[in-house]
C-alpha positions as CSV (number, residue, x, y, z in Angstrom):
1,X,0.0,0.0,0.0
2,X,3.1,2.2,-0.1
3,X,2.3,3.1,-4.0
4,X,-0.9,5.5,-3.0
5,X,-0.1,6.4,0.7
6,X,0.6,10.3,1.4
7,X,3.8,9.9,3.6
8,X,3.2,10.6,7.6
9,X,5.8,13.2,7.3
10,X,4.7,15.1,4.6
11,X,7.7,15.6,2.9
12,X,11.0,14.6,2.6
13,X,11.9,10.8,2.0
14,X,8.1,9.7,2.6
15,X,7.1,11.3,-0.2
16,X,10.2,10.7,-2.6
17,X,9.0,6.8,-1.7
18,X,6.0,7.5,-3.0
19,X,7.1,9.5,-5.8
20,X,9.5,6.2,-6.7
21,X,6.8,3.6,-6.4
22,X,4.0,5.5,-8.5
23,X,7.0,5.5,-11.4
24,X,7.0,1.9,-10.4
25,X,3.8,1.0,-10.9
26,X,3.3,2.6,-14.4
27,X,6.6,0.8,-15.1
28,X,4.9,-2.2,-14.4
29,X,1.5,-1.2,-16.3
30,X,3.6,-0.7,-19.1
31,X,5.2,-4.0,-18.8
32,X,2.1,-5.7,-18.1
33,X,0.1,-4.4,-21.4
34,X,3.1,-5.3,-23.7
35,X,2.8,-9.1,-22.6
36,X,-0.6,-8.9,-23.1
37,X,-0.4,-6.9,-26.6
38,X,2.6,-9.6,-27.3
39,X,-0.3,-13.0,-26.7
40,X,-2.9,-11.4,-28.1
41,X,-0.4,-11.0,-31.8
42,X,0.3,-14.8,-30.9
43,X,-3.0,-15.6,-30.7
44,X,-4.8,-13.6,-33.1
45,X,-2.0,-13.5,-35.7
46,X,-0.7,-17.0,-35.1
47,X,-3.4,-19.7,-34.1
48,X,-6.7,-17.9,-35.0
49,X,-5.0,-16.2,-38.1
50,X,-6.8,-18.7,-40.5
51,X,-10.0,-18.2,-39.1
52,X,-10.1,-13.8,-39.9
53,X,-9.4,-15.1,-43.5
54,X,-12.6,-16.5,-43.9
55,X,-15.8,-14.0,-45.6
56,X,-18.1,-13.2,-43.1
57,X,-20.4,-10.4,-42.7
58,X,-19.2,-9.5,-39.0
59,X,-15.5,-9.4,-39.3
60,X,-14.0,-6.7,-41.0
61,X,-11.7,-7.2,-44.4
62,X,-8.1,-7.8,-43.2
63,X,-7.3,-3.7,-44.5
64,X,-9.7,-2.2,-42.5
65,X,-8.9,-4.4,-39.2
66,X,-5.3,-3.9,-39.4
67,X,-5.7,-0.5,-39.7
68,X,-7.9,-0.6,-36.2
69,X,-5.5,-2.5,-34.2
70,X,-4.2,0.6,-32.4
71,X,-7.4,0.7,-30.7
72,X,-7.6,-3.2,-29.8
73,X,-4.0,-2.2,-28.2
74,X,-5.3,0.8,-26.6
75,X,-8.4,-1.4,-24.9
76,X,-4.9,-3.5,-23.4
77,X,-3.7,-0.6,-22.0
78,X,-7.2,0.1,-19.9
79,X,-7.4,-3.3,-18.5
80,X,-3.8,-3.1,-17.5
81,X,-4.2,0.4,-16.3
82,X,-7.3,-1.2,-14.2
83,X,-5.3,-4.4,-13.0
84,X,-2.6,-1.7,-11.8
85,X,-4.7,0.0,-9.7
86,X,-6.7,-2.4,-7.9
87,X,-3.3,-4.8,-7.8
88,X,-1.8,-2.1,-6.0
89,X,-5.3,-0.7,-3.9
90,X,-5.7,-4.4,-2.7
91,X,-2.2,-4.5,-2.1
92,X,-2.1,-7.9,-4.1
93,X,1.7,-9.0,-4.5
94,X,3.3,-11.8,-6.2
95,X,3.0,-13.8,-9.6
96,X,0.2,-16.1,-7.9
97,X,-1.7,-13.6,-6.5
98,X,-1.6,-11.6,-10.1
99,X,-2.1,-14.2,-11.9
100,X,-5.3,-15.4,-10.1
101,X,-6.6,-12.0,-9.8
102,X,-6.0,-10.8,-13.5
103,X,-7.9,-14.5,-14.5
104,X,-11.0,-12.9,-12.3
105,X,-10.7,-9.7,-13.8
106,X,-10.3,-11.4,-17.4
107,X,-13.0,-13.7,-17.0
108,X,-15.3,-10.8,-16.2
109,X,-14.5,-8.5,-18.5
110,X,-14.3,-10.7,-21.1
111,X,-17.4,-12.4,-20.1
112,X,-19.4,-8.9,-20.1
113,X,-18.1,-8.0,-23.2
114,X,-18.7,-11.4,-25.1
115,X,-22.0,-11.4,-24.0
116,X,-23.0,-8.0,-24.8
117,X,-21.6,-8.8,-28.1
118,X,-23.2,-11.7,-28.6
119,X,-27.0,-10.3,-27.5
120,X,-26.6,-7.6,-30.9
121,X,-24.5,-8.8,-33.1
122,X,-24.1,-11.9,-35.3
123,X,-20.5,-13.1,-34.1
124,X,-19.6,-16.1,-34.9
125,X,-19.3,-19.0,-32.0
126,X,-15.8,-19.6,-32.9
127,X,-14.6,-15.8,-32.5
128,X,-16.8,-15.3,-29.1
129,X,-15.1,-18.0,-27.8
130,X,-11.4,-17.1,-28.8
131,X,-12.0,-13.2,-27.5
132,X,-13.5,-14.8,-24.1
133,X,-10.1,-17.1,-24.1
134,X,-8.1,-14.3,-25.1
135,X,-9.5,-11.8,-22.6
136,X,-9.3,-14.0,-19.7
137,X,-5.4,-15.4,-20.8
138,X,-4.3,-11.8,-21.5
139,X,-5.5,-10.4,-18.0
140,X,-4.1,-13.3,-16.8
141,X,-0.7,-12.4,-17.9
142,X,-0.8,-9.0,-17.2
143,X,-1.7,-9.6,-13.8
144,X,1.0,-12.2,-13.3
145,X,3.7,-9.6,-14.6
146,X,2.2,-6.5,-12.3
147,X,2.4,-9.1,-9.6
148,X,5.7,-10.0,-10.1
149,X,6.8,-6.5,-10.5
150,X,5.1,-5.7,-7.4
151,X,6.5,-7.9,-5.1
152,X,10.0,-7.7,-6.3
153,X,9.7,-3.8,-6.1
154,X,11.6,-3.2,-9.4
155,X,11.3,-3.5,-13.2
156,X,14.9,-4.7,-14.0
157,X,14.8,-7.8,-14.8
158,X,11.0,-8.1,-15.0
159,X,11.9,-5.7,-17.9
160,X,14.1,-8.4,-19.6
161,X,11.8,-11.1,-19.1
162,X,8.5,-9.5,-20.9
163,X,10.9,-8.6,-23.2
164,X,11.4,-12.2,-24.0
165,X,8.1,-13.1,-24.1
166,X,7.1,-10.3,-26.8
167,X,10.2,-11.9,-29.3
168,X,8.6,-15.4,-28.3
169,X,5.3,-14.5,-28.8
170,X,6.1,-12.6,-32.2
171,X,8.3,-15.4,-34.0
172,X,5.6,-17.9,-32.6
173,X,2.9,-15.9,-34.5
174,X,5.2,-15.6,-37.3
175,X,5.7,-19.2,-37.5
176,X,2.1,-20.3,-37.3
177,X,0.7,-17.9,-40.0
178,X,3.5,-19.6,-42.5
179,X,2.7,-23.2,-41.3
C-alpha cells in the first residue's frame, strides 16, 4: 500500500517513496500491457489467423482491421491500467496472486463483453469464444507480470523477461501464420 499512501511526514523521504513507487507501478503497467499486446499477436496472428481469412459479414476485411488495431492495443492498456490500480489498492503481491486476480478480472471483462456482443450482433461461435479465451489469458498475464513487478519492487529484470516473451510470442505468431 506504499504506492498511494501520502507519507506521515509530509515531505522529505516519505514522499520521494511515494514518488519512486508511482513510477513503479506505471513501469509495471507498461510491462504488463506489452505481454498482453505480445499473446494477443500470438494468438490472433498465429493460431486464429486462419479463421479472420474466412468472408463473413461480422469481421471486417483484413485492410480495414489492421488498420484498427491501435485501438484493440489501446483497450490492453485500460485493462492493464485497471489491474494496476486495484493490484496495487488491494495490495495484491506476487505472480500467484496476479495471476489469479488478472484471470477474475479477465473472465469478467471478457465475459461482459462477449455477451454483450453476442446479444446484438451476429458473431460467430468460434470468435466469441477465442475473445473470451483471449480476454481472460491476456489479463491473466498481465496480472501475473504487475504481480511480479510488485513484489519484487523493481522492473529490472522483470523488464528483460517481458521482453522475451514479446520476441517469443512474435516469431511464434510468425511461424504459425507460414505453417
Amino acid at each position: 500500500r506504499v504506492m498511494d499512501r501520502p507519507s506521515a511526514a509530509g515531505t522529505g523521504q516519505g514522499e520521494n517513496l511515494m514518488r519512486m513507487a508511482n513510477g513503479l507501478k506505471w513501469k509495471l503497467v507498461g510491462l504488463s500491457w506489452l505481454a498482453m499486446v505480445a499473446f494477443d499477436f500470438f494468438l490472433h496472428a498465429g493460431l486464429l489467423a486462419d479463421r479472420y481469412r474466412v468472408a463473413d459479414p461480422f469481421i471486417l476485411p483484413p485492410e480495414q482491421a489492421f488498420a484498427r488495431i491501435p485501438l484493440g492495443y489501446l483497450s490492453f492498456f485500460l485493462v492493464a491500467w485497471l489491474l494496476g490500480w486495484l493490484l496495487v489498492d488491494l495490495d495484491r503481491r506476487g505472480g500467484r496472486a496476479g495471476l489469479l486476480f488478472g484471470l477474475q478480472v479477465g473472465a469478467l471483462v471478457g465475459g461482459a463483453f462477449v455477451l454483450g456482443l453476442y446479444s446484438i450482433a451476429p458473431a460467430p461461435l468460434w470468435l466469441l469464444v477465442g475473445w473470451f479465451a483471449g480476454q481472460l489469458a491476456e489479463a491473466g498475464i498481465g496480472g501475473l507480470v504487475l504481480g511480479v513487478g510488485l513484489a519484487r519492487g523493481r522492473a529490472g529484470r522483470l523488464s528483460l523477461e517481458v521482453l522475451g516473451f514479446l520476441v517469443l510470442a512474435l516469431v511464434g505468431g510468425i511461424v504459425l501464420q507460414n505453417i
